[in-house]
N, C-alpha and C positions, 0 to 999 in steps of 0.2 A: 421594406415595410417599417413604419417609424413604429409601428406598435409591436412588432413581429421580428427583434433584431436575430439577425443570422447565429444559426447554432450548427456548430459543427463538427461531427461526430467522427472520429478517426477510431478505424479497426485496425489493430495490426495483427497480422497472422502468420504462422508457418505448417503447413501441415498442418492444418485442422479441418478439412472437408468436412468431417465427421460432423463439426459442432458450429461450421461457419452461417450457412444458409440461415438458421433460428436466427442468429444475432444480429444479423444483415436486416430479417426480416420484421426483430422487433423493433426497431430501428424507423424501416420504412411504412411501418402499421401505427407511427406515433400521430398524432392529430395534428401536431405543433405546424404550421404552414409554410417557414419559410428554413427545410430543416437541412443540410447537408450531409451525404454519407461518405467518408474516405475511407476505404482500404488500402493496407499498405501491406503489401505480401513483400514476404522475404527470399521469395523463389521456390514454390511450394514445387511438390513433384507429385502430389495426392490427388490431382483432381480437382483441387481448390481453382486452379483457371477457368476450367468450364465453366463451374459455376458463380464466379466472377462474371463472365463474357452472356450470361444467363441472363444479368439483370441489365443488361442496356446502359441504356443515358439514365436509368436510378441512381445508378453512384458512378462515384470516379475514384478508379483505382490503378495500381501501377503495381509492378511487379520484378523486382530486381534484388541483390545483394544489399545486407546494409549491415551495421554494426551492432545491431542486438535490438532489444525490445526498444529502447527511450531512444534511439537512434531512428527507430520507423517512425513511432510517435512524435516525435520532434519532426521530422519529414512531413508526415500529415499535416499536422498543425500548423508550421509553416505555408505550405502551400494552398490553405482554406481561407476562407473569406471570412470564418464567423467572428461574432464583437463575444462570443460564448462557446467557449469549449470544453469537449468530453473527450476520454478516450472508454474505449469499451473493448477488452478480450476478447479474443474469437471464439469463446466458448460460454461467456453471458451473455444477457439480455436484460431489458429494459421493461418494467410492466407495461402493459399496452393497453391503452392508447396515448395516456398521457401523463408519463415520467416527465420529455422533457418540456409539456407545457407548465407541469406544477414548478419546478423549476427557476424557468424562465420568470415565472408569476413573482416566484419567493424576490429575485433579483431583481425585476422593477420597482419592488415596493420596499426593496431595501438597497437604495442605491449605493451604499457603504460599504457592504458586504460584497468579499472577492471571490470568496468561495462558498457554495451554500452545499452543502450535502444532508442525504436521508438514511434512510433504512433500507435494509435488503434481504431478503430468506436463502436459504439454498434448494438448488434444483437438481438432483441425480441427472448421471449421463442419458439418463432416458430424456429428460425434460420436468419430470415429476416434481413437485413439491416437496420437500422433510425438512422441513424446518418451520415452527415458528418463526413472525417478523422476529429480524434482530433489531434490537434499537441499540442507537448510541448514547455515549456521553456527551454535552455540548463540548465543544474545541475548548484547553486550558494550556497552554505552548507548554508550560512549566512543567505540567504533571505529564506531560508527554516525552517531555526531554529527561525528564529526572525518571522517569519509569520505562524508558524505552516503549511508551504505549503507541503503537498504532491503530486511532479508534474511527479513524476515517477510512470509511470503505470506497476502494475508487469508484468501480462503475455506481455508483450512486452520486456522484460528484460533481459539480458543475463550475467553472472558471472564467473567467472574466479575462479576455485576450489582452487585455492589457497589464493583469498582473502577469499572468507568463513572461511578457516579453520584458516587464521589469525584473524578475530573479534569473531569466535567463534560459526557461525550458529546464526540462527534462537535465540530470545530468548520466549522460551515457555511461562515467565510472561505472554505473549501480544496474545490473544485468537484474538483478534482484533488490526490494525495496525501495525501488525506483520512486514509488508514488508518497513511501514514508516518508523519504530524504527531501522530499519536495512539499511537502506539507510544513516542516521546518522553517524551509528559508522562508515559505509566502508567510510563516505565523509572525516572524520577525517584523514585516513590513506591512503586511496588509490584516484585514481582516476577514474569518472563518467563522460561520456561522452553522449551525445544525439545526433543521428541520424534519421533525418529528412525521413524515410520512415515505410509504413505501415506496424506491424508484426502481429497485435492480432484483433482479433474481442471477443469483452470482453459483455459478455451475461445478458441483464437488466432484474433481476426476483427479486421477493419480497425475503428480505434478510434479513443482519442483517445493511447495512450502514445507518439506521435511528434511528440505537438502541439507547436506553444511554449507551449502552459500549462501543461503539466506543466514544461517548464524553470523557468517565473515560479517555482512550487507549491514547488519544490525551494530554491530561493535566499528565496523568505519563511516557508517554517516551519523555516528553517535559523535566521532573521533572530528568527523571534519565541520559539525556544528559549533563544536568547540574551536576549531581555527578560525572561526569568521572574525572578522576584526572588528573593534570596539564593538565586541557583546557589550547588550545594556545592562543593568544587575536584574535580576539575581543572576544572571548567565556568568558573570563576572567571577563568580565566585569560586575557591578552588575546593571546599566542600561541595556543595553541588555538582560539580564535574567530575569528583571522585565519585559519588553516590549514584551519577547518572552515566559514569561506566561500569561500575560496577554490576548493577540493572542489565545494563545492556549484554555484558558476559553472561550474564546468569539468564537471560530469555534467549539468548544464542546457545546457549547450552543445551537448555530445553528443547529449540529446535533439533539439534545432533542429537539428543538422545534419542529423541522420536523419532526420527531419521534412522538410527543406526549407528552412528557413526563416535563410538565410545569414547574412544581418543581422541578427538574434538570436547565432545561435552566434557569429559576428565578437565581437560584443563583450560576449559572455560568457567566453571563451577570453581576451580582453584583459584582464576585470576578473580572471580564476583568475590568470593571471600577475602582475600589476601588484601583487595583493595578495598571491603567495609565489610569487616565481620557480623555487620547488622543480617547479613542476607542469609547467614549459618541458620538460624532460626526457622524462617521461609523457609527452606530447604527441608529440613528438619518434620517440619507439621506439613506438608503439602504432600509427603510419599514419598517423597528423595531421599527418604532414608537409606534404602535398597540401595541407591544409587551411588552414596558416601560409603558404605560398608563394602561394598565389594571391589569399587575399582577407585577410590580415589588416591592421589600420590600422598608421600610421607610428608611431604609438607603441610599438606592440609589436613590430614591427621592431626598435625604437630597445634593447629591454630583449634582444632578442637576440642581437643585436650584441655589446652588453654583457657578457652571458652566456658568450656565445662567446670575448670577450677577456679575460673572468677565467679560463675556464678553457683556454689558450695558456698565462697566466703564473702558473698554481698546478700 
């Protein structure tokens, strides 16, 4: 359909029966005409087949081993027809009826534009609503890389199959922040637009965002932004890449603390400091105080102190 170009939605899943059938179904409840649905099971043992083999010739999906999330995704996406691609968790969904016609809309009428994304609320394991919309910030690569911000929500996302295949997909490294690390490379090359309405309802269950791998995920696709070759400036610069690892320690931190996981955040909050003592401060007025008094090493004591007696005598 020359007005209606192919949109093609890739689920990947493992063991989630619980939460699949919604997202399959808000999916196939979209208005959009000419929409594709791929799931990519990882070899579920829940139950998830049945209800796979439930929906027919509605979608096409496959069911085998693979290498982690960005390895199914990449698999999907490969194997789809769409000129626009999504991926969608097996435990969100899409507002219904028509996320991905607004969409699509935004992308014909901005033929420039590689990636468009919206807004999204959260939805309890029931399905329920608690959240007000979230809105974003429009895309700025810079404050995203210098802040380690990831302010783009995937399932609200929409892609342009020809920037994929120019950064290369998915990179499998990234089990976690998979969709940050790729927002990156496409900011380098292409261009990221935000539009201000609501596509996803994106589903709060116990997971993995309090792991300590999303802290590692966070401090190395910060690390391999930085390897790409001939950054343009400001990338160039060796201030910014100290300030924009530093960031990155220091919200990997946070995630391990919230996590649990003490001796992680310990010496991630060491390395945020050590490597730009502007971030002592943050730290300092946000509630981390608690956190510097009780468990931090001698070392980072030592730059406190410091800190402290420079500013006594300025």
């Amino acid at each position: 359909m020359a007005n209606h170009p192919i949109v093609s939605i890739v689920v990947p899943c493992l063991n989630r029966a619980r939460f699949l059938a919604p997202t399959i179904d808000s999916v196939l409840m979209q208005n959009y005409p000419n929409l594709e649905c791929i799931v990519i099971d990882g070899g579920s043992t829940d139950g998830t087949l049945e209800i796979l083999r439930g929906y027919g010739p509605k979608i096409t999906w496959i069911s085998e081993p693979d290498d982690g999330h960005a390895d199914a995704i990449n698999k999907g996406w490969k194997m789809s027809k769409g000129e626009i691609l999504a991926w969608l968790n097996a435990d969100d969904c899409y507002v219904v009826p028509d996320a991905v016609g607004k969409a699509v809309e935004y992308l014909q009428f901005h033929p420039e534009v590689d990636v468009v994304y919206g807004d999204h609320d959260w939805i309890s394991e029931e399905g329920k609503v608690i959240s007000d919309v979230i809105q974003h910030r429009p895309w700025d690569l810079v404050h995203a890389v210098k802040y380690c911000d990831h302010i783009i929500t995937q399932p609200a996302s929409f892609i342009r199959r020809s920037m994929l295949e120019k950064v290369n997909w998915l990179d499998p490294e990234f089990r976690n922040g998979k969709d940050h690390e790729l927002w990156l490379r496409v900011g380098l090359t292409g261009t990221m637009r935000y539009a201000p309405m609501l596509l996803a309802h994106e589903r709060r269950t116990s997971g993995l965002t309090q792991q300590v791998s999303v802290a590692e995920a966070l401090v190395r696709l910060t690390q391999k932004f930085f390897e790409t070759p001939n950054l343009p400036p400001p990338f160039d610069s060796k201030p910014l890449r100290k300030r924009a690892m530093s960031n990155a320690y220091l919200t990997g931190g946070e995630y391990a603390w919230r996590g649990g996981h003490l001796k992680t955040a310990r010496q991630y909050y060491f390395n945020s400091i050590k490597m730009d003592p502007m971030n002592l401060p943050y730290l300092l007025t946000r509630g981390s105080a608690t956190v510097i008094a009780t468990f931090v090493p001698e070392g980072l004591k030592r730059i406190i102190r410091r800190m402290l007696k420079i500013t006594r005598t300025t």
